[in-house]
N, C-alpha and C positions, 0 to 999 in steps of 0.2 A: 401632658409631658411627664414622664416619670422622674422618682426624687431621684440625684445621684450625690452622693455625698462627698466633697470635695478636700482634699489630701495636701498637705505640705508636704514633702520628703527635703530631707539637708541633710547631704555628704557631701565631702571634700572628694570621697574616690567615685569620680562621673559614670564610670561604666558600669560601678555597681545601682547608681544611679539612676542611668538607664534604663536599665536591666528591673530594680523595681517599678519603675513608673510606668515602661511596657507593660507588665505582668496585671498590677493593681488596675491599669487601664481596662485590661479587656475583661476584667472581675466589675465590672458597671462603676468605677471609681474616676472623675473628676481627678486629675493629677496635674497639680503645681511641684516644679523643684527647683532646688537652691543647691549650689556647693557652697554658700558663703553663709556664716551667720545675721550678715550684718545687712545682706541681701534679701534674707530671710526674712528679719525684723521689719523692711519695707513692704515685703508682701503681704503679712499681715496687717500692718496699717494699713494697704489698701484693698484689700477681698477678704470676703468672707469665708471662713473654714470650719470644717468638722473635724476637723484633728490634724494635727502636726507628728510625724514620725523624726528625729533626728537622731544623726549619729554622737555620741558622747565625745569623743577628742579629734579634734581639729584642728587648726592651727588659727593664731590668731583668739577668736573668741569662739569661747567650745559652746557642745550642748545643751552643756550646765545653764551656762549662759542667755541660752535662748530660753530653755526652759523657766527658768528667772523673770524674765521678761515676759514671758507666757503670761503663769501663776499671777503676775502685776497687775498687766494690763489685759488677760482677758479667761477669766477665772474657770469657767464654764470650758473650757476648750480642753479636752485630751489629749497629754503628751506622750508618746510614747520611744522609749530610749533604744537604740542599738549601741550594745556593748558587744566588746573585741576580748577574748581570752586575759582573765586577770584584772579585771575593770568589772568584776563582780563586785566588790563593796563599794566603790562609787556608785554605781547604779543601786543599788541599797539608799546612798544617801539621797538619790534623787527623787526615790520614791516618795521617801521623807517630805522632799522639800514639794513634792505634789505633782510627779510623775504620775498616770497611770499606769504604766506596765515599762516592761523593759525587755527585750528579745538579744538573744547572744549574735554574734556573727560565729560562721558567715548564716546568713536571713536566710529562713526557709517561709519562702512566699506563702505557705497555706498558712504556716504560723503568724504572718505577720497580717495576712486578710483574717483570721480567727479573733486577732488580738485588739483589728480594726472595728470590727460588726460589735464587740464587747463593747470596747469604749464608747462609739456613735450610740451603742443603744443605751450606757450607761449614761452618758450627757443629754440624751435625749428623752428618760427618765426622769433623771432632773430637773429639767426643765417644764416638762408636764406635771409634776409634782409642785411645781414652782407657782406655774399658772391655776393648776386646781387649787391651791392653796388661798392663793389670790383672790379666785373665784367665788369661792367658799365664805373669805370675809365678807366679798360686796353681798352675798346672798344671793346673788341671780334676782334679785330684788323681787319682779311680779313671775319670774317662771315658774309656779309651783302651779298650774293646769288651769283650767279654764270653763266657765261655763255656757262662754258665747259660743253659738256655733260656728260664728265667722274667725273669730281668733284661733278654735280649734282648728279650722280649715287650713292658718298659719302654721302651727306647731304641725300638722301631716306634710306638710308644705316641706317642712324646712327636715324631716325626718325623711324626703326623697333626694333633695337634692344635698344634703350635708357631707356629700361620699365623694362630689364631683368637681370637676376641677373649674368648671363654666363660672361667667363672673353672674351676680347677685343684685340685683337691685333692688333694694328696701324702701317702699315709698307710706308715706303717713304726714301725718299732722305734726308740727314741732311738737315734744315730751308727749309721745307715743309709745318711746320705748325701743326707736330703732337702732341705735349702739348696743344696748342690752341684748337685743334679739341677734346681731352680729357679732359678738360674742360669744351667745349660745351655739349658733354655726361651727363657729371655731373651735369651741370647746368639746363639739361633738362629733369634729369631720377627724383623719385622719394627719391634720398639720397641726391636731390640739399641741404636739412638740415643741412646736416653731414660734412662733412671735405674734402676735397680735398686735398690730400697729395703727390707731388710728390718724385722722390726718384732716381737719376742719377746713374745707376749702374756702368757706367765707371766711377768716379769719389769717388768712395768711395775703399779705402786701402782693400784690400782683407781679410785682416786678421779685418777689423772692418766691413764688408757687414752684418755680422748676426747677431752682435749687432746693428746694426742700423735697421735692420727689425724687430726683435725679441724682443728689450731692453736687460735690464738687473737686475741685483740685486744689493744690496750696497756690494762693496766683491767680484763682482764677477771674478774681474782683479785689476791688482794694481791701475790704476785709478780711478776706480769705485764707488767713495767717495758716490753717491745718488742711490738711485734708480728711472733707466730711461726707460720711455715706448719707446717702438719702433716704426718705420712707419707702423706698419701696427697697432698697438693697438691704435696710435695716429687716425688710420683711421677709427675705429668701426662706421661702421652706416653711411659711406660714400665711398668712390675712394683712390684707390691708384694708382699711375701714376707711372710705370716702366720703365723709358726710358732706353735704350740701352741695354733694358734684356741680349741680346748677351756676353754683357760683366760680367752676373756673373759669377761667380766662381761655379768651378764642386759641390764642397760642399754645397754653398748655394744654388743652381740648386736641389740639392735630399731636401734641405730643404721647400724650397718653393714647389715643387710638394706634398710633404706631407702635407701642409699646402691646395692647394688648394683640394685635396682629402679629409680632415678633418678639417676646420677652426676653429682651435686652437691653440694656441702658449702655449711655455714653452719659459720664458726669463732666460736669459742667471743665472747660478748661482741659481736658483728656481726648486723646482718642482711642483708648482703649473698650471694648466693646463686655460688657458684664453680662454675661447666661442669668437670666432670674427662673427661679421657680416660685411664682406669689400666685393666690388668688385676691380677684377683688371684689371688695363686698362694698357696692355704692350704696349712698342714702340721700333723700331729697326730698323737701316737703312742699316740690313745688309741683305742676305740671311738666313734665318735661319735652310731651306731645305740643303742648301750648307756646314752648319757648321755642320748640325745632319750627314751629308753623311762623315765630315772629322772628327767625334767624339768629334767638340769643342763643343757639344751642345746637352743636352736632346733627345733622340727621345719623349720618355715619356713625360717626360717637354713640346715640340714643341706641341704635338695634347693637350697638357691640356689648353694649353695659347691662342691655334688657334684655339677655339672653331669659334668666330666673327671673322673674317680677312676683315681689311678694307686698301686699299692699296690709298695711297694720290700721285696723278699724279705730276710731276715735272713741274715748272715755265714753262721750255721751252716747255712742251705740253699744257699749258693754255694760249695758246696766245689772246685768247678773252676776258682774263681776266686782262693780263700788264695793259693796262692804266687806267681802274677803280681799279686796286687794285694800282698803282702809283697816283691816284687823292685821293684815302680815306685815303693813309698815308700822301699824302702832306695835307688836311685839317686839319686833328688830329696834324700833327708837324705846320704847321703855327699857330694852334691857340698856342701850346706849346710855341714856340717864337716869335708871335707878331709880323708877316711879312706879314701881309695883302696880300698875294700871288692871282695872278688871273688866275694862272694854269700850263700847261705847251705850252711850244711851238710845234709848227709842227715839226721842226727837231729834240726837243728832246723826242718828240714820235718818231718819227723815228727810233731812236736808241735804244731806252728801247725795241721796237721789236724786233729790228735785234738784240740784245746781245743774248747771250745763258744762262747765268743765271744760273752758276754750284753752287753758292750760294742759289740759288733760292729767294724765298719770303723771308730772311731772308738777304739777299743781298742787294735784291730790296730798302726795310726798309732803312738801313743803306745810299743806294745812293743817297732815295730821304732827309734823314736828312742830309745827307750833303751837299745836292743840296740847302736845306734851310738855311741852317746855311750862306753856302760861296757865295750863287750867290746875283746876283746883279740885279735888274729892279724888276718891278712888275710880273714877269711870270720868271717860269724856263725854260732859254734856254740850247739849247747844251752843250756851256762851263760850267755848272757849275755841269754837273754830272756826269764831269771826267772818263768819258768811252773812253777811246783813241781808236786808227784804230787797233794796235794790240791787247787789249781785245775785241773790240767788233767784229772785225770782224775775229778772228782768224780763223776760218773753214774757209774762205774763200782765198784757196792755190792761186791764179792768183795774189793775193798781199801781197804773201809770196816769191813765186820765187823756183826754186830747193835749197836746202840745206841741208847737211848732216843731216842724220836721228836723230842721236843724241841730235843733237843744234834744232830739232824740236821736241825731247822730253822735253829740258830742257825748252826752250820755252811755252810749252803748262802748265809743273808744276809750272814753275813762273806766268804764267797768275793764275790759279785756285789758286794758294796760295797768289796772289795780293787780290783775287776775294772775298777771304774769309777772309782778312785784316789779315792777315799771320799767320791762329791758323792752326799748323801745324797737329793737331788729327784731323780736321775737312777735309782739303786736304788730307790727306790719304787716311780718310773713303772715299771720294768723288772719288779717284782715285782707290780705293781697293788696297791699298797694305796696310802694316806694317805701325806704324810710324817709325818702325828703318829702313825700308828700302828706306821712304822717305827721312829718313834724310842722308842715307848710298849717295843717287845718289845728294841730294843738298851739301855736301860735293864734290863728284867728279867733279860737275859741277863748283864750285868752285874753285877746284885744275887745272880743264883744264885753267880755266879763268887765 
């Protein structure tokens, strides 16, 4: 679907009104208009815009006015002013008060589409400026290339499809690095402009998934005091990041597949119908084939989501990658706290290979911050990144000995729930089972104890 960038216009005089909204129309522009300003102030609370064109004097509450309220409540938006013979130093002041431009009457349509592509491109600037910047602190964290072949395989992967509008599915092991990697997408397709928005489907109440995609209206529930846009009208003209799709709900499941077969919302409470232009970039670290075969999951939904399927390899199969991905986080955390660090040692390379890493790069991160925090000398050694002989070298039975099978399962869930600093949803997914079933056997483990 092509972008079209969507237009306020507010005049009092309707025909001339008209007259531009026809015009800007058939120039690919999305046209809302107002003769009221107060009418105007509604619209914008409820849709999304690329700019606002108003007339400076009106009756009641002017231009000035609106533009006021603009500047307030939504900084990033381009106003541009139509002034009438002799309303040249007001519009001067307006500029001031953070107008972008100002065009005389009566409107010469090419001057005011001229004055339009300027502003959209300059907010749109902005806003890419805003996000590289952004980007730039977190560091892109591990994107700095690769020496797996499989991970390579990823980054050609996402250098074919980052141009196109198809949705994404990102699948891996929890702290794989799959937000990171849709991000990179974003940052590289042609909506880098737009918003990035992500949106944890396990983590949102079941009974709030669809107001949180969809919004809502003032009304629509007893809380509902404002009217709120949803993640996905928050994401017009940019990315929406679904992590643990798996975990919506049946309901929102038939919603969302309607949404991506027709991209437009109804917020909750409304019947007014919202054009989106978003892509979506899902993530899941579970089988999603496995859940459609036991009915927790779309089949419909599955092929509309796995159009792109890019699957992100596990720490422990990137072994050519451990120790430059452990020197790029210890550079970025030494300069964070000021430990003039000069690397690591031989033995605690040693060990960062031999670990298994059911945490993964997410793991990683975490051992090498605490390796900087707590160790000691100018280089991280061994001792200080707290990998002991039963996590790291647990696979390794000859320095285990026989023992009952049991005390070598409980073993193995204590290691992966140490491994993941003890977030008990995270071990689970890691182990595939339930969280109630994790918790059912860390209980018995406990009762034998």
């Amino acid at each position: 679907m092509s972008f079209k960038p969507r237009i306020l216009l507010v005049d009092d005089d309707t025909t001339a009104l008209e007259l531009m909204g026809e015009v800007l129309s058939e120039k690919d522009y999305e046209v809302d208009t107002s003769s009221r300003v107060d009418l105007a102030v509604e619209k914008l609370r409820t849709r999304h815009y690329h700019a606002v064109v108003t007339d400076l004097k009106m009756p009641e509450k002017s231009g000035m006015d609106l533009l006021q309220y603009t500047v307030d409540s939504f900084p990033e938006l381009p106003v541009i002013m139509l002034t009438a013979y002799g309303t040249i130093q007001t519009a001067v002041q307006a500029l001031k008060r953070g107008a972008f431009d100002y065009i005389s009457k009566p409107v010469q349509v090419e001057e005011l589409a001229l004055a339009l592509e300027k502003a959209i491109s300059h907010s749109q600037l902005k806003a890419q400026n805003t996000f590289l910047r952004h980007e730039l602190e977190k560091r892109d964290e591990f994107l700095y290339g690769t020496e797996n072949a499989e991970m390579a395989r990823v980054f050609e992967t996402i250098e074919a499809v980052k141009s196109v509008q198809s949705t994404i599915l990102l699948q891996g092991e929890s702290g794989t690095g799959k937000e990171v990697i849709a991000r990179y997408i974003h940052a590289k397709s042609p909506r880098s402009a737009g918003s990035f928005v992500p949106i944890n489907c396990g983590a949102i109440p079941e009974s709030l998934i669809e107001s949180e995609l969809f919004g809502y209206e003032r009304g629509a529930f007893t809380d509902a005091k404002t009217r709120t846009k949803g993640k996905l009208e928050v994401a017009d003209g940019g990315t929406l990041f679904m992590d643990e799709i798996n975990e919506l709900p049946a309901k929102a499941q038939v919603a969302l597949l309607r949404f991506l077969q027709q991209p437009e919302i109804t917020p909750l409470g409304s019947t007014r119908r919202i054009l989106l232009n978003v892509r979506i970039i899902a993530a899941t670290n579970k089988d999603l084939k496995h859940l459609v075969r036991e009915g927790d999951f779309r089949e419909d939904l599955y092929y509309r989501i796995n159009v792109l399927p890019i699957t992100l390899p596990p720490l422990r199969d990137r072994k050519e990658d451990i120790i430059a991905l452990s020197l790029w986080f210890l550079r970025k955390l030494d300069q964070e706290y000021n430990r003039k660090l000069s690397g690591l040692s031989a033995e605690a390379e040693k060990r960062l290979l031999a670990y298994a890493w059911p945490g993964n790069i997410r793991e990683l991160r975490n051992c090498i911050e605490r390796a900087v925090i707590t160790g000691r000398g100018k280089e991280i050694g061994l001792d200080a990144l707290h990998l002991d002989t039963d996590n790291g070298e647990f696979c390794d039975f000859s320095t285990i000995g026989i023992v009952p099978l049991r005390e070598l399962e409980n073993r193995y869930i204590r290691w992966v729930l140490d491994s993941l600093g003890g977030n008990r949803t995270a071990t689970a997914a890691r182990l595939g089972v339930s969280v109630r079933g994790l918790r059912y056997k860390l209980h018995n483990e406990e009762t034998a104890d």
